[in-house]
N, C-alpha and C positions, 0 to 999 in steps of 0.2 A: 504494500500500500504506500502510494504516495504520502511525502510529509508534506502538510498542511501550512501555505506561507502563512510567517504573521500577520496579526489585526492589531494595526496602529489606529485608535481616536483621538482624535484632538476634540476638544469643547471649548469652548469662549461663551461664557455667560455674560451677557449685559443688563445693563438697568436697572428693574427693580429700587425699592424706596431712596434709596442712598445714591445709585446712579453708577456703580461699583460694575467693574470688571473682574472676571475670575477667571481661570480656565486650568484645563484637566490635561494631562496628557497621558496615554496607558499603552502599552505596545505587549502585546501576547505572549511575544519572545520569553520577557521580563518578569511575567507570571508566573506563581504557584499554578499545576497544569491543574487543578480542577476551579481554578477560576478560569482561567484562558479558556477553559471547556463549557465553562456559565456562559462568557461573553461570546463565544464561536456558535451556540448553541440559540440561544437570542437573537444570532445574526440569522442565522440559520432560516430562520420562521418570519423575515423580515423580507421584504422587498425594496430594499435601498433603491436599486435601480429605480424602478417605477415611481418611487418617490420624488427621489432628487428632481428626475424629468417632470413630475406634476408639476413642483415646485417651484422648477425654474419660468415652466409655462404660463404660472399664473401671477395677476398683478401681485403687487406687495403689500400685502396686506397692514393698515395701519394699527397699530399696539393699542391696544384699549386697556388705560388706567394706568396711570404715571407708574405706578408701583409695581409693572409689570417685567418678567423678562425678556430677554431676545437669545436666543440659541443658536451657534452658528456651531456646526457637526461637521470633520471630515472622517471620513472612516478609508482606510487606504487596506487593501490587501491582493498583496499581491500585486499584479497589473492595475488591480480595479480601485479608480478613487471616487468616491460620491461626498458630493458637497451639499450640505441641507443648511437653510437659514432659517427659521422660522419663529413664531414669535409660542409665549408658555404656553398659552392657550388655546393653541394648535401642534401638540403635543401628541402623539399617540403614548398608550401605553407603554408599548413595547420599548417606544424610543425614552420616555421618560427612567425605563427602569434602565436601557442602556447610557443614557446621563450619568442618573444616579452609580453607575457601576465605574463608568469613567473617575469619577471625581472620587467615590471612595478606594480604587486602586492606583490612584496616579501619584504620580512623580507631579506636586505642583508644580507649573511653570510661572 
């Protein structure tokens, strides 16, 4: 069986009350393998592809409520990069919990 290239995320959270930047960085490699196997697993059931491409297609949605955030996602593996920008509140699930897994595995930048 083929080995599995890394999944590099990057996040960049913006906004929210204070107006603060944050952001995540996690790379597979770097992993204990049963979390690279959470985040591979996540991706897995995900359709970044079809995303990204909705996302880029449609206008930009303006941020409702100063206190909100803005999510800007690369997810790189392998050949394939997908780029998501979008705001909290168009959030799916799935991608909230891979945030969530970014920022608790990362290396802050």
């Amino acid at each position: 069986m083929a080995e599995e290239p890394p999944v590099r995320i990057d996040v960049v959270r913006s906004g929210g009350f204070a107006g603060l930047t944050t952001s995540a960085t996690v790379d597979t490699a770097s992993l204990e393998p049963e979390r690279a196997a959470e985040i591979r697993e996540l991706l897995a059931g995900m359709d970044l592809a079809a995303l990204a491409e909705r996302l880029a297609s449609e206008p930009a949605q303006p941020r409702r409520g100063a206190d909100r955030f803005q999510y800007d996602v690369t997810v790189r593996e392998g050949n394939r990069r997908y780029r998501l920008s979008l705001p909290q509140d168009a959030l799916s699930p799935d991608l909230r919990r891979l945030i969530s897994l970014a920022f608790q595995y990362s290396r802050h930048a």
